[in-house]
Legacy VTK file of the C-alpha trace (Angstrom):
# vtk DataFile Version 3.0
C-alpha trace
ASCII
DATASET POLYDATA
POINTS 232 float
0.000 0.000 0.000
1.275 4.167 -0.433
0.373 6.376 1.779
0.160 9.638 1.576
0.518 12.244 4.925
-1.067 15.253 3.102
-4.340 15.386 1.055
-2.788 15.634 -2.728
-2.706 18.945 -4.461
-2.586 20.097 -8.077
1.193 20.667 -7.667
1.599 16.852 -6.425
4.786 15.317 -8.299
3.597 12.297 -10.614
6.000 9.090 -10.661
8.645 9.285 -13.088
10.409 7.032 -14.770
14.221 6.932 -16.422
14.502 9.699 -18.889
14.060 8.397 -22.154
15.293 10.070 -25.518
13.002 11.086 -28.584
13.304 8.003 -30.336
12.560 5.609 -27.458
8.931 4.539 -27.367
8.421 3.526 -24.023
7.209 0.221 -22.382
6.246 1.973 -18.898
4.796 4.637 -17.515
3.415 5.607 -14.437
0.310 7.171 -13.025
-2.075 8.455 -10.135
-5.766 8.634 -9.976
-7.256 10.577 -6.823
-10.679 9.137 -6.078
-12.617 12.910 -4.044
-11.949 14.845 -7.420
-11.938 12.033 -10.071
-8.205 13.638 -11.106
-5.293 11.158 -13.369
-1.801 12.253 -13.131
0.406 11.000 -16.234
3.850 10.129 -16.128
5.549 11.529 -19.715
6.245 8.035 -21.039
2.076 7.232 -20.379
1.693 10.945 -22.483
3.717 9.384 -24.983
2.365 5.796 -25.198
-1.315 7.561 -26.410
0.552 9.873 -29.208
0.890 13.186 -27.088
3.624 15.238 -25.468
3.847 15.566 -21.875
1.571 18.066 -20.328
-0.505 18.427 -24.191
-3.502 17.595 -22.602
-5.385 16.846 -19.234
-6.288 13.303 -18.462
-9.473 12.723 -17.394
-11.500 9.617 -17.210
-13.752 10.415 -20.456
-10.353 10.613 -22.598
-8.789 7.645 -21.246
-11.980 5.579 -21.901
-12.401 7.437 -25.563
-8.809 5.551 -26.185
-9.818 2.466 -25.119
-10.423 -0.485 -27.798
-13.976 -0.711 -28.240
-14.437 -4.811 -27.233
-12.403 -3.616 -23.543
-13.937 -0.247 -22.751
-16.601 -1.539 -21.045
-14.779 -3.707 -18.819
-12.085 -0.522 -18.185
-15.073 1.966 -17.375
-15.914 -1.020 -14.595
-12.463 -1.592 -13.183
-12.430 2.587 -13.015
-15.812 2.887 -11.198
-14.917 0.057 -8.681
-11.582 1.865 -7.983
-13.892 4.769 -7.484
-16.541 3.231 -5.152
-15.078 0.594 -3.361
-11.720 2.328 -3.086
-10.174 -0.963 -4.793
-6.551 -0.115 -7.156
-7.234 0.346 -10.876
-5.737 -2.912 -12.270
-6.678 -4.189 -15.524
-5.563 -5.954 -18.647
-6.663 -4.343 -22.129
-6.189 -2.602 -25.315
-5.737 1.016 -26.402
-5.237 3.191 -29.396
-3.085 5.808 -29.204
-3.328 9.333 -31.603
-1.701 7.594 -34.632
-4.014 4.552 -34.867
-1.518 1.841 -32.981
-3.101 -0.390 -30.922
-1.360 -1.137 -27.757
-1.931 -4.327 -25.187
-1.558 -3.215 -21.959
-1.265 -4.347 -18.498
-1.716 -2.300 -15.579
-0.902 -2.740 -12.015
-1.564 -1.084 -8.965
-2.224 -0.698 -5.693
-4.277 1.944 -3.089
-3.087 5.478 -1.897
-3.845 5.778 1.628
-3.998 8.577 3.531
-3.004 9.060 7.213
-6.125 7.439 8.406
-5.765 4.286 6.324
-8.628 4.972 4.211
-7.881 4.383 0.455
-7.730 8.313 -1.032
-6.308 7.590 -4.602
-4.844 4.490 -6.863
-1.180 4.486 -8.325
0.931 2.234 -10.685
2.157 1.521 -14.016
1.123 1.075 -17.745
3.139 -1.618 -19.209
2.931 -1.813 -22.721
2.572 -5.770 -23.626
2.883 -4.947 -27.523
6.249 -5.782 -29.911
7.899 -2.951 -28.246
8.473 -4.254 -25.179
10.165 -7.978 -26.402
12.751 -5.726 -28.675
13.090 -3.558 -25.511
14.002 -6.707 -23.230
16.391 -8.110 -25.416
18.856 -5.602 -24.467
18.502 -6.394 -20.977
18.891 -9.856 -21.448
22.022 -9.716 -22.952
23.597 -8.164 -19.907
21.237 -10.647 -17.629
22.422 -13.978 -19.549
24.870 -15.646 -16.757
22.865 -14.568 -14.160
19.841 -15.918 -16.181
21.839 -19.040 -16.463
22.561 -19.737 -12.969
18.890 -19.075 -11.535
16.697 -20.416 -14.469
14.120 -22.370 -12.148
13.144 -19.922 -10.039
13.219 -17.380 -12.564
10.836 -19.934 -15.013
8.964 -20.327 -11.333
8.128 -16.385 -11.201
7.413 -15.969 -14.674
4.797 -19.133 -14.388
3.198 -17.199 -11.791
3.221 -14.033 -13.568
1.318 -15.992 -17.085
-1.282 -17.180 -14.691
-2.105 -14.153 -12.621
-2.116 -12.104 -15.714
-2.768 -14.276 -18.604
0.226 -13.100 -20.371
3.155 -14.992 -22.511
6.070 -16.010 -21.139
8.212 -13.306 -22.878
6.013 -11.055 -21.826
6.090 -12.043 -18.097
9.763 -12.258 -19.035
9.828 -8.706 -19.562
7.703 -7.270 -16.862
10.454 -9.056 -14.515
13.496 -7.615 -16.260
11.625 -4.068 -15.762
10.976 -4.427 -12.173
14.228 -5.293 -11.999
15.686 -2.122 -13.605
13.162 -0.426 -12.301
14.427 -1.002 -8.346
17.767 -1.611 -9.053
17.277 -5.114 -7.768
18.577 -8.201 -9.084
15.955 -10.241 -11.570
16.827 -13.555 -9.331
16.254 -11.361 -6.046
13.150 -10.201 -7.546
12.141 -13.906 -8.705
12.875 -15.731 -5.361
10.687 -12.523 -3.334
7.736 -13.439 -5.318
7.696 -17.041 -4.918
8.374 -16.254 -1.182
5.793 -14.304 -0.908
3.120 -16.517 -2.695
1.732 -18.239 0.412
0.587 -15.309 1.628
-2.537 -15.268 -1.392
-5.480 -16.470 -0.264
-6.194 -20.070 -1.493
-7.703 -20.434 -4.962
-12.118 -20.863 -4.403
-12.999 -24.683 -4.735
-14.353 -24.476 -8.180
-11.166 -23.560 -9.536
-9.461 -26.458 -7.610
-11.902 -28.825 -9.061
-11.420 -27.684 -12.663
-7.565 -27.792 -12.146
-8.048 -31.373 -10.963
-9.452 -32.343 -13.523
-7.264 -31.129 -16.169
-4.373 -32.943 -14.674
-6.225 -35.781 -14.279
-7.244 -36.050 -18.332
-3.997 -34.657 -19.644
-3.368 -37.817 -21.161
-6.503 -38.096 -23.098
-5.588 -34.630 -24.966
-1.897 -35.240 -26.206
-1.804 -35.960 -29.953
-0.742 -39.424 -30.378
2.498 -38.814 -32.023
3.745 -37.634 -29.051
2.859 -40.202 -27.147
5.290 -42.496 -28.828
8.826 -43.210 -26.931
LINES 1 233
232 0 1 2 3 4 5 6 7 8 9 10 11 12 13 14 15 16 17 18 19 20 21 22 23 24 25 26 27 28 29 30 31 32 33 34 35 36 37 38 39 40 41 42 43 44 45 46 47 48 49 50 51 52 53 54 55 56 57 58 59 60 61 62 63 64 65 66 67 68 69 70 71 72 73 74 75 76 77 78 79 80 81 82 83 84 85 86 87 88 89 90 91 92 93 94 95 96 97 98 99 100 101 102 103 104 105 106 107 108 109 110 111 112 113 114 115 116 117 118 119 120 121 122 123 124 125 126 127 128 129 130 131 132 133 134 135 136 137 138 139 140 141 142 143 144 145 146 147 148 149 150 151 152 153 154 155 156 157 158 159 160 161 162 163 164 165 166 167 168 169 170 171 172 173 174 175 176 177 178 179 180 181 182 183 184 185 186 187 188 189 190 191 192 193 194 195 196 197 198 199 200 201 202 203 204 205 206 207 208 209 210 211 212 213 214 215 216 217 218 219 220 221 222 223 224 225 226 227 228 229 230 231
């Protein structure tokens, strides 16, 4: 959870990210949304993932949702009203197009403001962009990450198999959302990795229905691999 100690302002600093040159189209970006006066703060690189310089316009609710690809709008405009009336973080998986006709797949996490009471005031978190940009973006990174890579592969293939489930995303792409954390905090990707799975017993258990289904699956496997493979 953030906190805040002081009701925000109009002059409240948004999260920034790295400075980024011209050419770079960026794969993060981070943002606030204060519930009382229904106000979004942009981070530039957000600005710049919809087509506009930093500070063109003002974010508001209708614009974000006037981006949004029609078959997920209704689902954002949801997520955004429950953040609103229930005080819950604006997290969501969906599509966007920006000023230039790109579509962008996004995911976005988050988590509550709080003010000094430990009532939920505002949401805050990150765009990541889930489209080709972010894979040619990684591979940098994983160049200088390879040994490291190397040495902690399972619990690095661990974290990114949690990551594909909680998010339904691929496993570059949960690939990628570790190797930004990781630059993000300055914290090595295996540090990063082993947290998570450390931390995964502290989820509530998964309802009955979904244990059922699951049990089944592994159960009747068998019955669903193309014969060829079956063959030793």
């Amino acid at each position: 959870m953030q906190s805040a100690s002081t009701p925000p302002s109009g002059d409240s600093a948004p999260l920034t990210l790295p400075e980024q040159t011209a050419e770079y189209q960026p794969r993060a970006g981070s943002f606030r949304f204060w519930f009382a006066d229904h106000r979004w703060e942009w981070s530039p690189e957000i600005y710049r993932m919809h087509g506009y310089e930093p500070g063109e316009i003002e974010p508001t609710t209708e614009l974000l949702l006037a981006h949004k690809h029609p078959e997920d709008r209704e689902h954002v405009a949801e997520a955004i009203a429950r953040s609103e009336n229930q005080g819950e973080p604006f997290s969501s998986r969906h599509r966007f197009i920006d000023t230039h006709g790109v579509e962008h797949s996004v995911m976005v996490v988050a988590d509550q403001v709080l003010d000094d009471q430990g009532h939920p005031i505002g949401t805050a978190g990150f765009y990541i962009d889930l489209s080709d940009t972010i894979a040619d973006a990684g591979q940098e990174a994983v160049g200088r990450r390879l040994p490291e890579i190397v040495e902690t592969r399972a619990v690095i293939e661990q974290a990114k198999g949690v990551l594909m489930r909680m998010y339904r995303i691929t496993s570059a792409q949960a690939f990628s959302v570790l190797t930004w954390r990781s630059q993000e905090t300055n914290v090595k990707l295996r540090d990063l990795a082993e947290q998570l799975i450390t931390e995964l017993p502290t989820l509530p258990p998964p309802e009955p229905a979904t244990v059922s289904q699951f049990d089944h699956i592994l159960l009747t496997l068998h019955e669903r691999i193309p014969a060829k493979d079956l063959q030793a």
